[in-house]
C-alpha positions in Angstrom: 31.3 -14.7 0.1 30.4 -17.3 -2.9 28.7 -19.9 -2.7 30.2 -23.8 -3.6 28.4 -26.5 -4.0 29.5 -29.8 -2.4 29.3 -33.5 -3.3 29.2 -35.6 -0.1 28.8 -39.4 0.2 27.4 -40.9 3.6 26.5 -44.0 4.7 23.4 -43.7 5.9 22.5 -46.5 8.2 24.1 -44.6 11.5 21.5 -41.8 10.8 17.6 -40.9 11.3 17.8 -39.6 7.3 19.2 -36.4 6.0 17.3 -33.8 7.5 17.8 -32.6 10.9 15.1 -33.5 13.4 14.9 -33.3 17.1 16.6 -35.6 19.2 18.0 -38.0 16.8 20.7 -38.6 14.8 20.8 -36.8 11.3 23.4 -36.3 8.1 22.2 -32.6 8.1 23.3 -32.6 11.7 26.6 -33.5 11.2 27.3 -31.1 8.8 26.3 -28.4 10.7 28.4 -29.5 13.6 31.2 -30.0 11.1 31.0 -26.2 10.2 30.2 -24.6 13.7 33.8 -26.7 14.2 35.3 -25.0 11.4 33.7 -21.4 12.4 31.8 -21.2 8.9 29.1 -21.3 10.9 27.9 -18.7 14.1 27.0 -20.6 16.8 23.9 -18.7 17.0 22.9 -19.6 13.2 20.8 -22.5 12.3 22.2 -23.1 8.9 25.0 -21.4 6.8 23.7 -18.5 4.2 22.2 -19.5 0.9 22.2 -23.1 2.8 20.0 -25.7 0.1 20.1 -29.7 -0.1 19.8 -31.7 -3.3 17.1 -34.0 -1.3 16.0 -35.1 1.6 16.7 -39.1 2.0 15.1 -41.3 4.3 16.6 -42.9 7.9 19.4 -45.9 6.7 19.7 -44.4 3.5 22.7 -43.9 1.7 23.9 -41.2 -0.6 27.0 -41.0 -3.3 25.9 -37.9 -4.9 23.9 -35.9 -1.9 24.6 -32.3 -2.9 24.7 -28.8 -0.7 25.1 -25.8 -1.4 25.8 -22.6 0.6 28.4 -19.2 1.0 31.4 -20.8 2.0 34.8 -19.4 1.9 37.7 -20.1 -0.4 39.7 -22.6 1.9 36.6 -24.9 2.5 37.9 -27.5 0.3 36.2 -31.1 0.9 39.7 -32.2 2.6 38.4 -29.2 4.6 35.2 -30.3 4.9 36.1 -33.6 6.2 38.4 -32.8 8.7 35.9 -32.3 11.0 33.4 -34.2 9.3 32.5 -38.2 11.0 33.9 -40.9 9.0 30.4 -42.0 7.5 30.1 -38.5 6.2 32.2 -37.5 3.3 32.8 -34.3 0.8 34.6 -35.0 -2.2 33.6 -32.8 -4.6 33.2 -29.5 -5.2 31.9 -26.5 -7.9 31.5 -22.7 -7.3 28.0 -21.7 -8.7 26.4 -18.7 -9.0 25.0 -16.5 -5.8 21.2 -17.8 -7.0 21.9 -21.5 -6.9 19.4 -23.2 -4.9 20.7 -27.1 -4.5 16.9 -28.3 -4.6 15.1 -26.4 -7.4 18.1 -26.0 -9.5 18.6 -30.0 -10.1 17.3 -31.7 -13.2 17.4 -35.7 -12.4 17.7 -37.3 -9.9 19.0 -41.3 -9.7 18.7 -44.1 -7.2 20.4 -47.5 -7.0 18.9 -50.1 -5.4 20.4 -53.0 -4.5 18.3 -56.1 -4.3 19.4 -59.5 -2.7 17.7 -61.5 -5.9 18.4 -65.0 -6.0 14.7 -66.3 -6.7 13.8 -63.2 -8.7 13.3 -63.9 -12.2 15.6 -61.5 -14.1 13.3 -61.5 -17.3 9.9 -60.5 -14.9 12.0 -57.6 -13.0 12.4 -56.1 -16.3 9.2 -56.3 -18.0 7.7 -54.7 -14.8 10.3 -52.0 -15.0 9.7 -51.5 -18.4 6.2 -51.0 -17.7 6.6 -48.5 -14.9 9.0 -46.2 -17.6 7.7 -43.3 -18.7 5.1 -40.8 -17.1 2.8 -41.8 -15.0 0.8 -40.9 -12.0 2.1 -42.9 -9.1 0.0 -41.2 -6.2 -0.2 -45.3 -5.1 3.3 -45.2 -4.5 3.8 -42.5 -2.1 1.9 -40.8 0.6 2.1 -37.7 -0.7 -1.3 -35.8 -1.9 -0.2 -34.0 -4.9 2.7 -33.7 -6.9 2.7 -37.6 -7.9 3.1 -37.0 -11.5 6.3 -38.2 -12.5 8.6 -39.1 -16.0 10.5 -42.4 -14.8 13.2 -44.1 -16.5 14.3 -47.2 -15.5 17.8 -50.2 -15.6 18.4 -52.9 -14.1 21.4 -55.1 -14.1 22.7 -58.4 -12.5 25.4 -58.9 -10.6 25.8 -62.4 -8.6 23.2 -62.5 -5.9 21.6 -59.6 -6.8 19.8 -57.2 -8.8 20.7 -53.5 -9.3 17.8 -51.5 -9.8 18.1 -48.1 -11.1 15.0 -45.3 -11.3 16.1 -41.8 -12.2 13.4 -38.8 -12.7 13.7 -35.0 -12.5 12.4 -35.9 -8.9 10.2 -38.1 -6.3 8.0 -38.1 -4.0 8.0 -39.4 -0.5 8.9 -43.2 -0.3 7.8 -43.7 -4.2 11.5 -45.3 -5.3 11.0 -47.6 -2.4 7.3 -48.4 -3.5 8.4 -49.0 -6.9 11.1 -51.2 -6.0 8.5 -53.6 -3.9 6.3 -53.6 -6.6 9.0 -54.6 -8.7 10.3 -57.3 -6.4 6.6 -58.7 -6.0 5.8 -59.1 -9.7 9.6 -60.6 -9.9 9.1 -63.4 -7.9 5.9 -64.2 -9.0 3.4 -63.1 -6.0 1.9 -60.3 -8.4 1.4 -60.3 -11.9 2.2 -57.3 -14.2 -1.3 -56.4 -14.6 -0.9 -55.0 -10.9 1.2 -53.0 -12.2 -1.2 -50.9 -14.3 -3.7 -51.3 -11.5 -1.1 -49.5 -9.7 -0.9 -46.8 -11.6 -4.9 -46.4 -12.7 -6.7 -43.6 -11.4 -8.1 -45.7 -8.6 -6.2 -45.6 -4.6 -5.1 -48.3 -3.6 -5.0 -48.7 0.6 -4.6 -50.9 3.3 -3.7 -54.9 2.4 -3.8 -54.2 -0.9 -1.9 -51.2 -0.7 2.2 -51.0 -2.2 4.5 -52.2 0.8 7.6 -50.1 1.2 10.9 -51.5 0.8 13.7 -51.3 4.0 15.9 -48.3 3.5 19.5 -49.6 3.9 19.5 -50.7 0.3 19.3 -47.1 -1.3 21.4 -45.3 -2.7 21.3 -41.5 -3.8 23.6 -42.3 -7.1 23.8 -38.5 -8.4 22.2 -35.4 -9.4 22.4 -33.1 -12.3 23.1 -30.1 -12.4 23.0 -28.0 -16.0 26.7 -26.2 -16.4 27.4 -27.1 -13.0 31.0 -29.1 -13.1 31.9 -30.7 -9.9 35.8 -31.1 -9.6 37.0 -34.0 -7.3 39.2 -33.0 -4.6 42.2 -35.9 -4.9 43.3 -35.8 -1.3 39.6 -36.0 -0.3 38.5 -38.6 -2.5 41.6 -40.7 -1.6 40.7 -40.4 2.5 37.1 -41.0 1.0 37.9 -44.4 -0.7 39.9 -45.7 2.5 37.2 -44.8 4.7 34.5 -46.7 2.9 37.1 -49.6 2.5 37.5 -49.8 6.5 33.4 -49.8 6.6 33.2 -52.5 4.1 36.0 -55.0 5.6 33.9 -54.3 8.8 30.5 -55.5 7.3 32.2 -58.5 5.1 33.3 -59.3 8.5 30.2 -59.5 10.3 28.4 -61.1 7.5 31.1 -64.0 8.5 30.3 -64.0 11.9 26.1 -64.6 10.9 27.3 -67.2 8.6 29.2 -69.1 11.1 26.1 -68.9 13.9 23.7 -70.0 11.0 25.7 -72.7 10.0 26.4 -74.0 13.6 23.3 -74.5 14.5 21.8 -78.0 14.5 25.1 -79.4 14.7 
């Protein structure tokens, strides 16, 4: 049987992070439930053949680009997929690779978006501290990993209204390091660090406790993609279609209650 590769996109914040655990909630979960559904996987298997995930994100985070791969036949297209699929779980993209593709070790970059509610950051000091963080470093302060903290980081950042889009792509990261950097970047932004803290950060010293790097919340991440050399992903229409109005239904239903919280908050006193 080949193997496909799938691009799926998942809201995140229903779910205890990608990979399955015990007793919780998990996006790896679902697809496994999907599949046992769809009898591409035995009910007595834990995971499908030649099964691999691009990465594994954290509870409340969100994916666009969250890639698996595994032997799957022919008429699992994402529509497919997604048939049995929840609604916060979506395929909507897929590429046959070859029978050694591994969806972890195969991937070249990897690319978050953060999206940071900004009004007193100053655009101008977000910057200079992502410029600083660009390039490779050793960020073993910025995770709680042991080894492996080595990493070449590029950085963006762009405004939009309220807030700040934060972008911090590298061939891959350690455990909690984008959300590390992204409180770092948001300290020396509205002025409660400087940018010297930055290097301080990233000298050869650990940094704990207090004075330790704080880790952002979760529900602002987003896995934005993941490359693949000669891999080409081919959008499924129907699925990416039943993809859009899907998200659509989850956004009108969070614009909503973000109405309701304004209307308590600006009730009260009067």
């Amino acid at each position: 049987m080949p193997t496909r590769a799938f691009r799926l996109a998942y809201d995140g914040r229903p779910y205890s992070g990608f990979q399955r655990q015990p007793d919780v909630p998990t996006v790896e979960d679902a697809l496994f439930d999907a599949l046992r559904d769809l009898d591409v996987l035995a009910g007595d298997a834990d995971t499908p053949p030649n099964y691999a995930a691009a990465g594994r994100t954290d509870a409340g985070v969100s994916a666009l680009a969250q890639t698996v791969a595994f032997e799957a036949p022919a008429w699992l297209t994402p529509a497919a997929f997604n048939g049995t699929l929840p609604a916060a779980v979506r395929a909507w993209a897929s590429a046959d690779v070859s029978e050694g593709f591994h969806a972890t070790r195969d991937a070249t970059r990897r690319t978050y978006r953060y999206h940071c509610y900004a009004p007193t950051l100053d655009d101008g000091r977000v910057r200079a501290a992502l410029d600083r963080l660009g390039g490779e470093h050793d960020f073993h302060n910025c995770t709680t990993d042991d080894d492996g903290t080595v990493r070449r980081l590029e950085t963006g950042c762009r405004r939009d209204g309220d807030f700040l889009v934060l972008t911090l792509s590298a061939g891959g990261f350690a455990r909690h390091m984008v959300r590390r950097i992204v409180s770092l970047v948001r300290a020396v932004g509205c002025g409660a660090s400087d940018l010297d803290r930055i290097d301080r950060v990233l000298g050869p010293d650990p940094i704990d406790g207090a004075a330790g790097v704080a880790t952002a919340p979760a529900t602002p991440l987003v896995l934005a993609d993941v490359t693949y050399p000669n891999v080409g992903f081919e959008p499924d229409p129907d699925a990416v279609e039943s993809a859009r109005g899907v998200f659509d239904e989850r956004r009108v239903t969070a614009m909503t209650a973000a109405r309701v919280v304004d209307d308590l908050r600006g009730g009260i006193g009067e």
